[in-house]
C-alpha positions, 0 to 999 in steps of 0.5 A: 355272530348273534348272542341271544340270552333267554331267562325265565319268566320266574326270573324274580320268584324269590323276590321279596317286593316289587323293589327288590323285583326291578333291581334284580332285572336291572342286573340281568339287563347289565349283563346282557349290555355288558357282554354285548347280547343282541338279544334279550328273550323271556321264556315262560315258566308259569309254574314257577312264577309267584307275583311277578310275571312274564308281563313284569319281567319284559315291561322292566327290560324294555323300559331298561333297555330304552336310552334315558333320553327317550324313556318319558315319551315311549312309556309314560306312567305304568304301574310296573315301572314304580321303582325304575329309580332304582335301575342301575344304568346300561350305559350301552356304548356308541358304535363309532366309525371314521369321519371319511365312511361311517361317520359318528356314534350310532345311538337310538331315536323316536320319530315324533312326526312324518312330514312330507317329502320323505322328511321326519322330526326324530328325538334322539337326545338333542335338546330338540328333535331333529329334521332329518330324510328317510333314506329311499329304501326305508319306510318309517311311522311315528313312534318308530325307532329308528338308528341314528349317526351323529357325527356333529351336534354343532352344528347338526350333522346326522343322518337315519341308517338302515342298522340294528339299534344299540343295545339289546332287543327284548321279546317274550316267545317260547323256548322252542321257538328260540332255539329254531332261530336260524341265527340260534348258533350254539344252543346252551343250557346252563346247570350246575348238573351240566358238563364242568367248563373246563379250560381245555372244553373252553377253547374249543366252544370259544371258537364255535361262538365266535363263528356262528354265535351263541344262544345261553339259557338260565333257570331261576332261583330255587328252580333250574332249567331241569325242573322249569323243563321237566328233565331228570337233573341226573340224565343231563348230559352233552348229547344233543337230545337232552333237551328241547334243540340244546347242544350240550348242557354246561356248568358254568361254575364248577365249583359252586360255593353257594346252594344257589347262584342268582340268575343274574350271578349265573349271567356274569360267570357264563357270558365271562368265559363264553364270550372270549375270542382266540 
């Protein structure tokens, strides 16, 4: 099961500072480590940003979704980085196996040198980057990430596997684009104009998720998806036709109590419920 997430490139329109811009991307990215999204993709919507872009928008992601331990190497000084102070930690967890297989948690590093037969220097964490060998059928280049199993730090017990890294990707394409994916799964368009979530709608979409994964789009502030799309809000409906390849539209909060739900508000109430299992 893939679970792609897509927010706009307006995401932080309303925002008052660059401040109070990176804490609210620093919120989405939370969601998105939360509920376990593979993949994290911004989707213009030119007309509805303001100060801060599609460019802002995805450096803060990445920067975000980059372990601690790596973030002074991989990005240095931007100017789009000034307040990452105030980012609140992912904390994306471990994937761990049994000492007798996949042994070790699986955690992110950057090869710093490649040197000859097919060793590498890679800085994942360690107070020191670690000699380790390219598997066969890998090749790698400095800079590159690569996925790391550690199953021993005293003394040094690791090995580069061919896995996707912890933690999210984040990429920027458009709309279309994303729902093409063959691993796209369930396209859904979130708007409180969409169909109410239901218990009963819930146990059936569950169960489609959990099969062939999910694709979730949110709108902005003060913009939603039917205005950034340039749908009629009242024509909205679960026909599959209703927008560019969603199955259906979903109001994730039915019984909305504020004018507008923040993007990143929008992101917990939606992935809460979509992503529970039988």
């Amino acid at each position: 099961m893939t679970l792609s997430v897509l927010v706009p490139s307006s995401l932080v329109r309303e925002a008052e500072d660059k401040r109070e811009a990176t804490r609210k991307i620093g919120y989405v990215a939370r969601a998105a480590t939360v509920f376990r999204a593979d993949r994290l993709v911004v989707f213009p919507d030119t007309e509805g940003e303001r100060r801060w872009g599609s460019g802002f928008v995805e450096t803060v992601l990445r920067y975000a979704a980059t372990p601690p331990y790596l973030r002074k190497e991989v990005w240095g000084r931007r100017d789009e980085l000034e307040y990452v102070g105030v980012l609140p930690p992912l904390r994306v967890a471990s994937t761990t196996g049994s000492e007798s297989d996949d042994s070790g948690s699986l955690q992110q590093g950057i090869v710093t040198e490649v040197g000859p037969d097919g060793r590498v220097r890679v800085n994942c964490g360690m107070q020191h980057p670690v000699s380790l060998y390219t598997p066969s059928d890998m090749e790698v280049r400095e800079g590159e990430r690569v996925a790391i199993r550690i199953s021993s730090r005293e003394p040094v017990r690791a090995r580069i596997v061919d896995e996707p890294l912890p933690g999210f990707d984040v990429s920027r394409m458009g709309l279309e684009e994303a729902l093409d994916r063959p691993d796209a799964g369930v396209a859904i368009a979130t708007s409180r104009f969409g169909e109410p979530l239901t218990v009963g709608r819930l146990a059936d979409l569950s169960s489609r998720i959990e099969r062939d994964g999910a694709t979730v789009v949110f709108g902005s502030p003060g913009r939603g998806l039917p205005e950034i799309l340039g749908v009629d809000a009242e024509e909205v409906s679960v026909e599959p036709s209703d927008g560019p390849g969603f199955d259906l539209w979903l109001n994730t909060i039915p019984r909305q109590g504020s004018q507008v739900v923040r993007t990143e508000e929008a992101m917990f109430a939606s992935l809460a419920p979509l992503t529970l299992t039988e």
